[in-house]
C-alpha positions as a printed NumPy array, in Angstrom:
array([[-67.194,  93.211, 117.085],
       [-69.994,  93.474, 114.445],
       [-69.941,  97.339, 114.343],
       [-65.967,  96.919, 114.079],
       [-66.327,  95.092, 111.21 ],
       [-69.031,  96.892, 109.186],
       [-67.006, 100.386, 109.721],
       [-63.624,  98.65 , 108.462],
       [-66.273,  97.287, 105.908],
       [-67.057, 100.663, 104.781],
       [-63.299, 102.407, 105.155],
       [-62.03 ,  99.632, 102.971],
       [-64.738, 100.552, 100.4  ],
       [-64.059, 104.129, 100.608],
       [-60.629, 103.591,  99.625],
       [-61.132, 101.755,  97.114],
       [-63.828, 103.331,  95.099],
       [-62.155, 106.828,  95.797],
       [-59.204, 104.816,  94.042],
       [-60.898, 103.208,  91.278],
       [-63.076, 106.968,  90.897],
       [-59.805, 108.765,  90.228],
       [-58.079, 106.412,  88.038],
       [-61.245, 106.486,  85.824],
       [-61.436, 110.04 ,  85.602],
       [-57.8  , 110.474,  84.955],
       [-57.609, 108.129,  82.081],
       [-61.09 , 108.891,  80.456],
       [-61.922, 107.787,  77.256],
       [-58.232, 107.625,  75.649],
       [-58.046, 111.327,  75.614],
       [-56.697, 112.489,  78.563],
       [-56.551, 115.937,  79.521],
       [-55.598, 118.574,  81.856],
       [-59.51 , 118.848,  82.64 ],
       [-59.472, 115.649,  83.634],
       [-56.183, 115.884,  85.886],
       [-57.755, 118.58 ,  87.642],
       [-60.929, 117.142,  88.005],
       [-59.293, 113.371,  89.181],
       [-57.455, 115.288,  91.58 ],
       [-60.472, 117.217,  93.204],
       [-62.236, 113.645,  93.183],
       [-58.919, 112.066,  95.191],
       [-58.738, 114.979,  97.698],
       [-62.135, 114.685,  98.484],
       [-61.515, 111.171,  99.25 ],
       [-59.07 , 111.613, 101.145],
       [-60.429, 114.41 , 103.465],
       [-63.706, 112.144, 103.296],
       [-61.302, 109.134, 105.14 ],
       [-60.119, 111.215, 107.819],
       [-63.623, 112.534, 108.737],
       [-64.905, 109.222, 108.627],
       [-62.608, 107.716, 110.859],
       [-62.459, 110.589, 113.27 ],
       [-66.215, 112.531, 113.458],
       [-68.686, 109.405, 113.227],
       [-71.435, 111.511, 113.711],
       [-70.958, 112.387, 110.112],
       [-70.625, 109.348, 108.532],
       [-73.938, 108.862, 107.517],
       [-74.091, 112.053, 105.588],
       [-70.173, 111.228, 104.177],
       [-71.515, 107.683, 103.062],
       [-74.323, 109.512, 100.993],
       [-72.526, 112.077,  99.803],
       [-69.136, 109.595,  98.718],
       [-71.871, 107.281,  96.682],
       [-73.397, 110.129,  94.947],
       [-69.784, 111.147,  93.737],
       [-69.3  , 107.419,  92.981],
       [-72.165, 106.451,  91.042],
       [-71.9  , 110.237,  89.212],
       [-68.425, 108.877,  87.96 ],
       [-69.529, 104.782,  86.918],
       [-73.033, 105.957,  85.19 ],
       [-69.998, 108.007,  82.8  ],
       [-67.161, 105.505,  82.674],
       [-70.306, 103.302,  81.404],
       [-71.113, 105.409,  78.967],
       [-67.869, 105.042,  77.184],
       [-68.202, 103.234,  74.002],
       [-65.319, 101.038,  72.323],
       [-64.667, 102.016,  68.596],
       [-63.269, 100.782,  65.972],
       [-62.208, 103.737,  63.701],
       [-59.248, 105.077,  66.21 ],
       [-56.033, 105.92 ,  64.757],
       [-54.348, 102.438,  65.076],
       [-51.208, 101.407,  65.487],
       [-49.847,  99.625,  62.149],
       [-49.92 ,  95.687,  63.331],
       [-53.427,  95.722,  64.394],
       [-55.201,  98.3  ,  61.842],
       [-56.806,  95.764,  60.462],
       [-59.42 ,  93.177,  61.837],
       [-59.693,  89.446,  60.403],
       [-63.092,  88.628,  59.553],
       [-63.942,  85.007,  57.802],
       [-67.047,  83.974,  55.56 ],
       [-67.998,  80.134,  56.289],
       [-69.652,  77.814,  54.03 ],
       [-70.423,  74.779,  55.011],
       [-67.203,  73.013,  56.28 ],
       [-64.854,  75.718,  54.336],
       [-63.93 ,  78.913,  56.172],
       [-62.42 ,  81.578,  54.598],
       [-60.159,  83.862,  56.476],
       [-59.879,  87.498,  55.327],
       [-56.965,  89.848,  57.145],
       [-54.021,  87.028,  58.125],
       [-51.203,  89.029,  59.272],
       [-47.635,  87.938,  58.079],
       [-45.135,  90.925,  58.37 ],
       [-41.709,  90.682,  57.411],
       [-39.971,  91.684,  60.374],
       [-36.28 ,  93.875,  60.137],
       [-36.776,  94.513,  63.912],
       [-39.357,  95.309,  66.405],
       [-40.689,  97.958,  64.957],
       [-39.244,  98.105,  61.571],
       [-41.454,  95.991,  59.446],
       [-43.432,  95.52 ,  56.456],
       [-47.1  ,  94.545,  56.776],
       [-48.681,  92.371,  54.339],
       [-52.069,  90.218,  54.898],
       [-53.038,  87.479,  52.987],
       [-56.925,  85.003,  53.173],
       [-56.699,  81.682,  52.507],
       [-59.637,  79.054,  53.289],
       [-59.383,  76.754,  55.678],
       [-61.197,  72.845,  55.309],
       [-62.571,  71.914,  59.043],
       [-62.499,  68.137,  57.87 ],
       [-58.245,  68.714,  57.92 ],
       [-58.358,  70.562,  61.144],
       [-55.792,  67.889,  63.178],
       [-54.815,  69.781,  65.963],
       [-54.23 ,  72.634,  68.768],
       [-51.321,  74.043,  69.773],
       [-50.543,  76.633,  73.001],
       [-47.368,  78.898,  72.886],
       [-46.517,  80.195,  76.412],
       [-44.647,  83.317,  75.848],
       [-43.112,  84.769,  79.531],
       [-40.996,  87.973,  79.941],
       [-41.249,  88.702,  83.448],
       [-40.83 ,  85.686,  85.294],
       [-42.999,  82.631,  85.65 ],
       [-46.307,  83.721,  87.09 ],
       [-47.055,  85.766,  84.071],
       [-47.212,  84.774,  79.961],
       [-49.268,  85.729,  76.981],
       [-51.309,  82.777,  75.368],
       [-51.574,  82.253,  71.831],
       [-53.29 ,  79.71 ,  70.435],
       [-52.334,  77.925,  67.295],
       [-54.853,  75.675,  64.974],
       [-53.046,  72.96 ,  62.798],
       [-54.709,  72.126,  59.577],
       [-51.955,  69.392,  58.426],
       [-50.152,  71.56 ,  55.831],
       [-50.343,  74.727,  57.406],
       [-51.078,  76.668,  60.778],
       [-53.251,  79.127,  61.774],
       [-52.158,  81.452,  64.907],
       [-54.52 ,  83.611,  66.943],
       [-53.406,  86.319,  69.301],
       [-56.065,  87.837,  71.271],
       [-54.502,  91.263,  72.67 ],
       [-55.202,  95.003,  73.528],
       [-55.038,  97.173,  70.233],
       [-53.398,  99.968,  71.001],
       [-53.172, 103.541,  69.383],
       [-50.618, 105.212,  67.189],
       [-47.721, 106.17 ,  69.964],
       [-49.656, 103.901,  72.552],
       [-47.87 , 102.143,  75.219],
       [-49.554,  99.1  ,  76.998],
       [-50.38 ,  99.746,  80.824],
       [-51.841,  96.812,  83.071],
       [-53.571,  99.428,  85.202],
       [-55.183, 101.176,  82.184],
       [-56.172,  98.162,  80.669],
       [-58.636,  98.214,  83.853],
       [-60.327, 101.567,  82.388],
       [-61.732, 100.817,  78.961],
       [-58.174, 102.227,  77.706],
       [-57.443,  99.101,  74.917],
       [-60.157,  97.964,  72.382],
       [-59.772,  93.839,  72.482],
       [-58.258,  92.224,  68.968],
       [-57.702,  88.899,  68.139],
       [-55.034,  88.802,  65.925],
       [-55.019,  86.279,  63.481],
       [-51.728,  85.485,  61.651],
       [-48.954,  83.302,  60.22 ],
       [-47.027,  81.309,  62.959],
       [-43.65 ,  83.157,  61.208],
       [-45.135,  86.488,  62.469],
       [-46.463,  85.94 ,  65.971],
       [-43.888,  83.524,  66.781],
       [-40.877,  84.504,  65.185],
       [-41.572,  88.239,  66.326],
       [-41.121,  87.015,  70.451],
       [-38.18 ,  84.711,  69.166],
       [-36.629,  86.826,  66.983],
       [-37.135,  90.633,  67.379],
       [-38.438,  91.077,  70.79 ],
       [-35.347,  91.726,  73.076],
       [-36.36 ,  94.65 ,  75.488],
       [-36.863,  92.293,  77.519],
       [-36.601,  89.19 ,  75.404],
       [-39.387,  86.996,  75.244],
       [-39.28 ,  83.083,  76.131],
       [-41.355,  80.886,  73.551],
       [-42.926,  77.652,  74.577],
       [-44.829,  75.18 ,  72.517],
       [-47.317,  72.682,  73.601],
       [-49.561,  70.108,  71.703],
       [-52.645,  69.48 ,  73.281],
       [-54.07 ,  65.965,  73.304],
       [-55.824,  65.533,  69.965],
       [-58.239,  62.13 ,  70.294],
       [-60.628,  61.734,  68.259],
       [-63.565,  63.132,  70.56 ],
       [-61.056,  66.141,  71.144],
       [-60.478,  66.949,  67.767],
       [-64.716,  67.662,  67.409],
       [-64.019,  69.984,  70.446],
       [-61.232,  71.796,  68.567],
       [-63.326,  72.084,  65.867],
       [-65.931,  73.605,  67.664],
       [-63.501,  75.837,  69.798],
       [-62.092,  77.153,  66.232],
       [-65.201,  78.032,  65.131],
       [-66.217,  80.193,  68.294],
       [-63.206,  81.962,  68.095],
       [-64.511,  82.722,  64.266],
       [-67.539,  83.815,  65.902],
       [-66.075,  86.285,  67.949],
       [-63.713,  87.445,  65.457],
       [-66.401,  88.122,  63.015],
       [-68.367,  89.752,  66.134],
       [-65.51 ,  92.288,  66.768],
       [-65.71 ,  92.882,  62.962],
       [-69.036,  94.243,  63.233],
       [-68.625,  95.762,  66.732],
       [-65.919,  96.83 ,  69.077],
       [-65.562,  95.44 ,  73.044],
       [-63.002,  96.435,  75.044],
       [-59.999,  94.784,  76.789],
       [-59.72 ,  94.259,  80.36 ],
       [-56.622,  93.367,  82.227],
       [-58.944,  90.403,  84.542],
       [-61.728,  89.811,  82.744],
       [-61.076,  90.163,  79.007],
       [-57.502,  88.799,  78.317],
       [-55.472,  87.105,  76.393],
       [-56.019,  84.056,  78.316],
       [-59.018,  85.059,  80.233],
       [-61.023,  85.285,  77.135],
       [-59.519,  81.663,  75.824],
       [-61.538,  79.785,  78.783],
       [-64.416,  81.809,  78.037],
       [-64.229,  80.618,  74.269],
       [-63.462,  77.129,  75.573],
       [-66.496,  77.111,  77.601],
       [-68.217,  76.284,  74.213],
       [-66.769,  72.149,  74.817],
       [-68.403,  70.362,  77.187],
       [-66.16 ,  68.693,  79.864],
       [-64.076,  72.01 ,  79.297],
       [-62.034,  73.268,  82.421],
       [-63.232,  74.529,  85.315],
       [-61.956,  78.242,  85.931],
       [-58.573,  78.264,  88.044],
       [-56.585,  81.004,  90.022],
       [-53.941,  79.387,  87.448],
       [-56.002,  80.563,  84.531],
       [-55.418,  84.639,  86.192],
       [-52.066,  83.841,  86.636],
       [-51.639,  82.733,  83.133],
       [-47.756,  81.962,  82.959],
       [-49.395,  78.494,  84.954],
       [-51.83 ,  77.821,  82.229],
       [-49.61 ,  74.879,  80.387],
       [-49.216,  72.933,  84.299],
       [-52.603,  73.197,  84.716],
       [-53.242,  71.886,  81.416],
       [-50.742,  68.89 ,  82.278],
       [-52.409,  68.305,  85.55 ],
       [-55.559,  68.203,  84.126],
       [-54.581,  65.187,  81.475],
       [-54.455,  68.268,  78.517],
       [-50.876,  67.527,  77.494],
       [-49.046,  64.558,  77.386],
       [-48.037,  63.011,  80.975],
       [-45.46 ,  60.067,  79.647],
       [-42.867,  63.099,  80.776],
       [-43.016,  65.155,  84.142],
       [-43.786,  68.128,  83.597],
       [-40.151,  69.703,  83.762],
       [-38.923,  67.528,  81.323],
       [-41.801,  69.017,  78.841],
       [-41.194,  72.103,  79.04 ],
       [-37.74 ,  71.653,  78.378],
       [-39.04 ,  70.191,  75.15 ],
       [-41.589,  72.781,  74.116],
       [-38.47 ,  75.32 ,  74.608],
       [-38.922,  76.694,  71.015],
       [-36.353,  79.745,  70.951],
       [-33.207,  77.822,  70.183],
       [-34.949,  75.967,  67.379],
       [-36.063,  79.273,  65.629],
       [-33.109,  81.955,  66.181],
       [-31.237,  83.116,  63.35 ]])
C-alpha cells in the first residue's frame, strides 16, 4: 500500500509540474513567441511520453524522475529570473502609480484617478492629489463587486475622511491591448497596482459603464469603535506603505497569492486581533459573510437583509 501511494505520489507530481513547466514557458515574460510555442510544446510532449513510460517500464523510473527534475528545475531557476517592471507600455487607467509624501499626521496623495467616463473604454483621464488629515479618518468601507456568480467578487476598499472618500483598488495592470487571464495571472503575466481613486470612478465605472457582463455593486461599513478606528488608521497607512513601495519597485500579481483580496488580509495583518486567514478569503465573493460572522459588520440585521441594503446599483444608475 505504501509503494502504491508514493508512485501515485510521484505520477500526480509529474503531471503537474509537466503542466505548470509548459504553461510557464508558453507565456514567458509577456512576450510570447513562436520560440516559445515550440519550445512549450517539446517540454509537454516530453511529459507526456515521460507518463506513459513511467507508468508502464518501472525499471526506468528512476532515471525518468532525474531526468523530469532536471527539465523542471531548468524551467523555475528561469521563470525566477523574470523581473516585474514598471516602464511597460501601459494601458491608459493604470499608467500611472499613486505615490503619497507623509508628514506627521497629513498625507499627501499624488496620482488619484477620477476619469470621466462616456463608456467603458471611452474616457478621459484626469488625476488630481489632495492631502488627507489621519485625525478625520472616521471610517472603512468594503464594496463587493460580483460578475460571475456568488463565489467570486473584486474587493475594493474605501477610506472615509468625513467630507470626502478615498477608494483603493488593488488589481493586475495590464498592457496596451491586454486582456486579463486567471491562468496567466499564475505566470508573472500582470504587474500588481493599487489603484487609488475617486469613489465616482471605481464605483460608478462597475455601476455605470461595465455591462459585458454587468457588474453588481455592494457597500458595506465596517464597525468603526473607537479602538477600530486606530486599526483603520494603521491599516491606511500600510496600504500607503505599499503603494509608495510599488512606486519605487514593481511586484507582480498572482491570481492566489497576490490579489485583490488576498493582498487586503495581508495588509490587515498589520492590526492585531485581525482575521485569521479563511478558505472564504480565496473565495472572495464570501469575504462580506465572513466579515458579518466574525462581528465586522453590523449584526442587528441577518445577513440577507444587509446585503439587500448595501445593494448600491439602483442608488447610482443614471
Amino acid at each position: 500500500m505504501g509503494r502504491f501511494v508514493t508512485v501515485l505520489s510521484l505520477f500526480i507530481w509529474l503531471i503537474c509540474s509537466t503542466a505548470w513547466a509548459s504553461l510557464a514557458i508558453y507565456y514567458g515574460d509577456s512576450n510570447s513567441s513562436t520560440l516559445q510555442l515550440i519550445v512549450s510544446g517539446m517540454v509537454a510532449f516530453i511529459g507526456i511520453i515521460t507518463l506513459i513510460i513511467f507508468l508502464f517500464v518501472p525499471s526506468w523510473r528512476n532515471r525518468l524522475l532525474s531526468f523530469h527534475s532536471i527539465i523542471f528545475l531548468v524551467v523555475l531557476l528561469w521563470w525566477f529570473n523574470i523581473q516585474p517592471s514598471n516602464t511597460r507600455d501601459w494601458q491608459r487607467d493604470v499608467n500611472k502609480l499613486a505615490y503619497a509624501d507623509i508628514d506627521g499626521e497629513l498625507v499627501t496623495v499624488h496620482n488619484i484617478r477620477n476619469f470621466s467616463y462616456q463608456s467603458e473604454f471611452d474616457y478621459t483621464p484626469t488625476y488630481y492629489q489632495k492631502t488627507y488629515d489621519l485625525k478625520t479618518l472616521e471610517g472603512l468601507d468594503l464594496f463587493a463587486v460580483y460578475w460571475m456568480g456568488p463565489a467570486i467578487a473584486h474587493i475594493i476598499m474605501s477610506f472615509d475622511f468625513g467630507d470626502q472618500q478615498l477608494a483603493v483598488s488593488i488589481e493586475a495592470r495590464k498592457e496596451e491591448g491586454e486582456g486579463f487571464s486567471t491562468i496567466k495571472g499564475f505566470f508573472r503575466q500582470y504587474e500588481l497596482i493599487y489603484i487609488v481613486a475617486d469613489e465616482r470612478d471605481l464605483i460608478g465605472l462597475r455601476t455605470h459603464y461595465r455591462n459585458n457582463p454587468p457588474e453588481q455593486v455592494y457597500r458595506y461599513r465596517l464597525k468603526a469603535t473607537n479602538v477600530k478606528k486606530q486599526g483603520i488608521k494603521r491599516l491606511f497607512m500600510e496600504y500607503i506603505k505599499n503603494i509608495n513601495a510599488l512606486h519605487k519597485a514593481p511586484a507582480f500579481y498572482n491570481t492566489l497569492l497576490t490579489n485583490c483580496t488576498s493582498v487586503i488580509w495581508l495588509n490587515s495583518r498589520v492590526n492585531p486581533g485581525h482575521l485569521p486567514f479563511s478558505w472564504k478569503i480565496l473565495m472572495s465573493g464570501y469575504v462580506p459573510e465572513y466579515l458579518y460572522e466574525s462581528g465586522r459588520l453590523d449584526k442587528t440585521l441577518s445577513f440577507s437583509k444587509l446585503k439587500d441594503k448595501a445593494f448600491v446599483n439602483p442608488l447610482v444608475e443614471k
